[in-house]
C-alpha positions in Angstrom: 0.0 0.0 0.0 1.1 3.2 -0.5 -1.8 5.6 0.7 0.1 6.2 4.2 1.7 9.4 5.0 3.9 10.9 7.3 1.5 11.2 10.5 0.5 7.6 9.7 4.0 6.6 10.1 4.3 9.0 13.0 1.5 6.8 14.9 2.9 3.6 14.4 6.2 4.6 15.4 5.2 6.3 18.3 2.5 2.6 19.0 5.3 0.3 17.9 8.5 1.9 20.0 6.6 1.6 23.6 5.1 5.3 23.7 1.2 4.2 23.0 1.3 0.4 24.0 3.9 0.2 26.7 5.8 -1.9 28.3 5.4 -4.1 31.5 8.4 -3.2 33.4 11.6 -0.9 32.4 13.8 -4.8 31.4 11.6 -5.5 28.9 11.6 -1.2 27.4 15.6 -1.7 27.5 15.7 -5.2 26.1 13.0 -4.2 23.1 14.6 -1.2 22.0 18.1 -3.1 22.0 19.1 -0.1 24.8 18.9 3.6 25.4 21.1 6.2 24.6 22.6 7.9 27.7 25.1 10.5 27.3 22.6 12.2 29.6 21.0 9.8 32.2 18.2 11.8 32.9 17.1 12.2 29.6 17.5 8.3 28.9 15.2 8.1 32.5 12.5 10.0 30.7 13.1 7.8 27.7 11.9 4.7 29.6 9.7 6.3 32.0 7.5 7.3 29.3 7.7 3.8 27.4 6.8 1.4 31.0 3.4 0.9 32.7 4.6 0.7 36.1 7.0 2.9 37.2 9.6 1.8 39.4 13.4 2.4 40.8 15.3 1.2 37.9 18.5 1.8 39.9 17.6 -1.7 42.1 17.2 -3.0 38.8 20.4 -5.6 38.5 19.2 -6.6 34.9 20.1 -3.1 33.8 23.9 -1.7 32.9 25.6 0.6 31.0 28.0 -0.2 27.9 29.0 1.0 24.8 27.0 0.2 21.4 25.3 1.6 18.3 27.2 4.1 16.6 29.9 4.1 19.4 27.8 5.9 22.0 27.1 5.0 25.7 23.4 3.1 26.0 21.6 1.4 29.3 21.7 -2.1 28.4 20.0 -5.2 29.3 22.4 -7.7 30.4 20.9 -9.9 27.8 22.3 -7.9 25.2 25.7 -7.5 26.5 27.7 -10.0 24.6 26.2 -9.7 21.2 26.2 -5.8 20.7 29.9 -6.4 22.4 31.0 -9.1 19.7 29.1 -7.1 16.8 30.9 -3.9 17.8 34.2 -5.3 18.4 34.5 -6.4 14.7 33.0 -2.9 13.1 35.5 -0.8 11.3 34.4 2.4 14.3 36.9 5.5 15.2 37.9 3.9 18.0 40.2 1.0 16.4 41.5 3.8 13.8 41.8 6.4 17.0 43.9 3.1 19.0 45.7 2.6 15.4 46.1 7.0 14.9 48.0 7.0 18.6 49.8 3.7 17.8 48.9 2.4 21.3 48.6 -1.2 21.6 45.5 -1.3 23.7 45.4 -4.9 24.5 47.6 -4.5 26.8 45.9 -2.0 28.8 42.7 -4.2 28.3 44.9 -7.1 30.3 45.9 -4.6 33.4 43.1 -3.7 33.7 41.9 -7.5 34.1 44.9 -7.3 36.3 43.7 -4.9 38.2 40.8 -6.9 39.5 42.6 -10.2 40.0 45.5 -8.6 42.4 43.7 -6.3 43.9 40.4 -9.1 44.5 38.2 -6.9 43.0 35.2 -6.8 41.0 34.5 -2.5 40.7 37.1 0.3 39.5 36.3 3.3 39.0 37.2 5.5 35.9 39.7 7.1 37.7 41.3 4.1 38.8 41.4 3.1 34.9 43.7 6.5 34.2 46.0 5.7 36.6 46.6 2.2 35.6 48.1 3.6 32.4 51.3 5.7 32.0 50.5 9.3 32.5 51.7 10.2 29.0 49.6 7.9 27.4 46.5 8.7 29.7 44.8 11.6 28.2 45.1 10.5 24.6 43.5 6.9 25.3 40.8 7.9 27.3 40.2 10.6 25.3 36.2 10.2 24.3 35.8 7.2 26.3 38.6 5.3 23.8 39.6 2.6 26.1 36.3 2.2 28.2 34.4 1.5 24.8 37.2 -1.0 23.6 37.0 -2.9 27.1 33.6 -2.9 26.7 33.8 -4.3 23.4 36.3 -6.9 24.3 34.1 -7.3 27.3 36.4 -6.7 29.6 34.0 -4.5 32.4 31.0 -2.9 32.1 29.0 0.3 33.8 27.4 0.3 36.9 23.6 2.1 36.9 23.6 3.7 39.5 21.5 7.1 40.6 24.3 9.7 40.9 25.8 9.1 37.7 29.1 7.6 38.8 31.8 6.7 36.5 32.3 3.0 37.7 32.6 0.0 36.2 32.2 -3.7 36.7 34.0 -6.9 35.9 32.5 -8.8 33.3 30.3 -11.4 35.1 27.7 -11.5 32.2 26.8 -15.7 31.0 26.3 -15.4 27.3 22.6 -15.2 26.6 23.1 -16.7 22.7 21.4 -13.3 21.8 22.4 -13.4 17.8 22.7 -10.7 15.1 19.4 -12.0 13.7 18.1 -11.1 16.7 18.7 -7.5 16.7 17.8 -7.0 13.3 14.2 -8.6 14.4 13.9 -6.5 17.0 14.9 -3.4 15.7 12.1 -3.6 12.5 9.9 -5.1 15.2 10.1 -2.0 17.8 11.7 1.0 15.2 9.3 -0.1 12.2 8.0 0.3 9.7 11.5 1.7 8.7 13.5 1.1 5.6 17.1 -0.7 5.1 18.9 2.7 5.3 17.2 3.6 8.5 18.7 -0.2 10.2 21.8 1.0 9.0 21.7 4.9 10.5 20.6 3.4 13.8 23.3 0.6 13.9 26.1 2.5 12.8 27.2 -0.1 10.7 28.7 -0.1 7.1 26.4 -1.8 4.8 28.8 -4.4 4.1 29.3 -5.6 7.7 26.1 -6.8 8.3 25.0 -7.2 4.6 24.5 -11.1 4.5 22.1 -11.1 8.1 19.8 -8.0 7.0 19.3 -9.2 3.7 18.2 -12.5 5.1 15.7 -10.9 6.9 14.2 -8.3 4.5 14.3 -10.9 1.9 11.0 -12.2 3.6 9.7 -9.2 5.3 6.5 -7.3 5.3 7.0 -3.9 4.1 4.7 -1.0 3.1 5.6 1.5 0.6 5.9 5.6 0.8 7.3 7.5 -2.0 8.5 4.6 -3.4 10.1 3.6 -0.5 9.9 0.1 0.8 9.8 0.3 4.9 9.7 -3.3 6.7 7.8 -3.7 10.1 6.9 -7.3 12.2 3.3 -5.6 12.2 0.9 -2.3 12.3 -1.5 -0.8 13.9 -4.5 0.2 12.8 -3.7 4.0 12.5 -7.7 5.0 12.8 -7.9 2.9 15.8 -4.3 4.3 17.7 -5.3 6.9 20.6 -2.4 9.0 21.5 -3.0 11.2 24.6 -0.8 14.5 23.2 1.3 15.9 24.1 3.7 13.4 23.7 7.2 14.3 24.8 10.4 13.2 23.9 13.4 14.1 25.6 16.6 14.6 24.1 18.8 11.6 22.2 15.1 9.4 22.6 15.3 6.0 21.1 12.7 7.9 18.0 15.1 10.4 17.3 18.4 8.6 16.9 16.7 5.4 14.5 16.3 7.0 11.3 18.2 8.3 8.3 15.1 9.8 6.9 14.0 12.3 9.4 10.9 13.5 7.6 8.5 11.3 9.5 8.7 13.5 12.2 9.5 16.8 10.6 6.8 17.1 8.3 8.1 20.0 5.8 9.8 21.6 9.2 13.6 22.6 9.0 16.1 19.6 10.5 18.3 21.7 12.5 15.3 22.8 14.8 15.9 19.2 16.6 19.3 18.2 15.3 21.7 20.5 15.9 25.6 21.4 15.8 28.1 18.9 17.3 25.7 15.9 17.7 22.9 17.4 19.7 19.5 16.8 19.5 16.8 18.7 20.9 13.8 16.9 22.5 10.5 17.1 21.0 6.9 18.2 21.8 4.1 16.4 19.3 0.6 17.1 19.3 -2.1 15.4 16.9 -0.5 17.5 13.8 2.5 16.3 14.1 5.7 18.8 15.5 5.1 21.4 17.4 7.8 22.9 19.6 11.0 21.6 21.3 12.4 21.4 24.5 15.0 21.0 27.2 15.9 21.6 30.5 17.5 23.6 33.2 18.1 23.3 36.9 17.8 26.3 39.0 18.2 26.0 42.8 14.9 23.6 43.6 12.8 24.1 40.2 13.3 22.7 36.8 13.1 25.1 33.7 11.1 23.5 31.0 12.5 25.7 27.9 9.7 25.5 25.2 10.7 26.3 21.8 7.3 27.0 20.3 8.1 25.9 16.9 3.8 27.1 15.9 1.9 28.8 18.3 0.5 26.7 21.4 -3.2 27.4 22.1 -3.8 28.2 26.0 -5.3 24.5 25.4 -2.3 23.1 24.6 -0.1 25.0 27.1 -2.4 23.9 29.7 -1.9 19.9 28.7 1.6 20.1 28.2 2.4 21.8 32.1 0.2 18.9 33.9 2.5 15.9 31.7 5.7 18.2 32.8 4.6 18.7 36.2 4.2 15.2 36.7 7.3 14.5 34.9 9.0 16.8 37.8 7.7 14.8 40.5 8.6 11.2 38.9 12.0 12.3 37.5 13.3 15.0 38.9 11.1 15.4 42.7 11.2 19.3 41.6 9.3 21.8 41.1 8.6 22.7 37.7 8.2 26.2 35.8 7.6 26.1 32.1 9.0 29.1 30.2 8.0 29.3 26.1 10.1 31.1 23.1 9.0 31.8 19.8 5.7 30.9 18.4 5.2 34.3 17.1 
C-alpha cells in the first residue's frame, strides 16, 4: 500500500516503540529497543519512564547496565544484550580502532591490566579514575580521550557500567553468561520496535557499514513485510491500525530518545519543518513536543536551585489549550524524575 503518510507513520512509530502500547516493566523497554542512549542519564530516564506501565526504581534494577553500542555511543543495556552488541561492535570498522591505530597504542595491553587490576587487587568494581591511573600518565589523556579505552574494554568485554543514581563513573568486571542473543536477533527487534523503517534507516541506527552486516539484513528483509511511501519500501513485524491508535498528546520526547536517533530519513517526524530545529551542531538533538499535527515545539531543561526550567521552543503557536496539557504531563514529569518543582517558560511561536 502506498496511501500512508507521514503522520500515519508517525503513529505507528510512536504505537510500535513503547510510547502508545507500553511496556510491563523498564527490562523488557531496554531489552525491546536493543538499549537507550545515555550521554545524559536523565534524559535516557524519561526515555523509559515514558515507554513502562509501572514505574519503578530502575537503579535496584540488576538486569540493567551501561556499555558501549550503536554508533559508538554510551546506552543502558539489558544484560541480555551485552555479549552480542559487544561481539558485533568489536569487529565494526568504528573510530575507535583507527583512533587506538592513529595513537599507535597497543591497547590490548591496557585491556589485560586492567583485568589485572581486578585479579591482584580481588576486585570486581574500578572506577574510571582508577582506569587513568593504571596507564602511564603520557599515554592517559590521549587513550581515554572520548571514552577510547572504556568502549574498547567494553567491546572486548572486559568491564561494564554500573547504573547507579548519581551518575558515577564506575565499572564492573564482566560477570555477564552469554545469553546466545544473535545478530538475527537484533535485526528482528529493531524492524519489530523501530518499524515500519527502511534498510537505510537499520543502517543509520546501527552504525554499521552496509557491508558488515549485509548477509544477516538481507536475510531478513528478503521475507519481510513492508509498506511502501514514495516509493520507499519500509519493513515492520506488524501495524496498527492507525484510525484505531489513541495518542493522549502531548507526547514528549526528551533529548537523544530512542525515536530520534533510529532514522536516516527524518521526515517522518519533521513534516516539511527545517532539521536543524531538533538536530543540531556537534551531535545534539533537541527533545521534541508532538501534538495530533505532528511537531510542534522543542524542549529542554535547566536546573535552578529547587525548580526545573522546561524551555519550550514554540516551533507554531501553542493554544492556551495546549499550554495547559503540556504543564500537567511536565509537572508530573518533575515529581517522577526529577522530585522538583517545575516552571515552564515558552520562546518563539510568534
Amino acid at each position: 500500500m502506498s496511501n500512508y503518510t507521514n503522520l500515519d507513520l508517525l503513529k505507528m512509530r510512536l504505537y510500535n516503540n513503547g510510547l502508545i502500547d507500553k511496556f510491563e516493566s523498564a527490562d523488557m523497554c531496554v531489552e525491546s529497543l536493543i538499549g537507550i542512549q545515555c550521554q545524559y542519564q536523565t534524559y535516557a530516564l524519561i526515555s523509559i519512564y515514558n515507554r513502562t506501565k509501572y514505574k519503578c526504581n530502575i537503579f535496584t534494577n540488576n538486569n540493567l547496565i551501561k556499555s558501549w553500542g550503536q554508533r559508538t555511543t554510551l546506552h543502558i543495556y539489558h544484560k541480555n544484550d551485552y555479549n552480542v552488541i559487544s561481539d558485533l561492535y568489536r569487529q565494526s570498522d568504528n573510530w575507535v580502532y583507527k583512533y587506538a591505530k592513529h595513537l599507535k597504542i597497543d591497547y590490548h595491553k591496557y585491556l589485560k591490566s586492567i583485568t589485572n587490576f581486578f585479579n591482584e587487587n580481588n576486585k570486581s568494581i574500578i572506577k574510571k579514575t582508577e582506569v587513568q591511573n593504571i596507564i602511564p600518565k603520557y599515554k592517559s589523556k590521549e587513550i581515554m580521550e572520548w571514552s577510547g579505552l572504556l568502549i574498547l574494554a567494553t567491546y572486548h568485554k572486559v568491564l561494564y557500567g554500573i547504573l547507579n543514581e548519581d551518575d558515577k563513573k564506575v565499572y564492573k568486571q564482566n560477570d555477564i553468561i552469554d545469553s546466545k542473543k544473535t545478530t538475527s536477533d537484533l535485526i528482528y527487534r529493531y524492524f519489530k520496535y523501530y518499524g515500519p523503517a527502511t534498510r537505510q534507516d537499520f543502517l543509520h541506527w546501527s552504525g554499521l557499514k552496509y557491508k558488515e552486516i549485509k548477509e544477516e539484513l538481507d536475510k531478513y528483509i528478503e521475507k519481510a513485510k513492508y509498506l511502501s511511501i514514495d516509493n520507499k519500501k519500509y519493513y515492520y513485524e506488524s501495524l496498527p491500525d492507525c484510525k484505531e491508535v489513541k495518542i493522549s498528546y502531548p507526547v514528549i520526547l526528551g533529548k537523544f530518545d530512542p525515536l530520534l536517533i533510529s532514522y536516516a530519513d527524518k521526515e517522518w517526524i519533521l513534516n516539511g519543518k527545517n532539521k536543524t530545529l531538533i538536530w543540531k551542531a556537534a551531535g545534539q538533538i533537541e527533545g521534541v513536543i508532538l501534538f495530533s499535527k505532528g511537531l510542534k515545539g522543542t524542549w529542554h531543561y535547566n536546573l535552578k536551585g529547587n525548580k526545573i526550567i522546561f524551555e519550550i521552543n514554540e516551533i507554531s503557536p501553542f493554544t492556551n489549550g495546549e499550554k495547559s496539557k503540556l504543564e500537567k504531563k511536565l509537572v508530573k514529569l518533575g515529581k517522577e524524575i526529577f522530585k522538583k518543582e517545575i516552571v515552564a517558560v515558552y520562546q518563539g511561536g510568534k
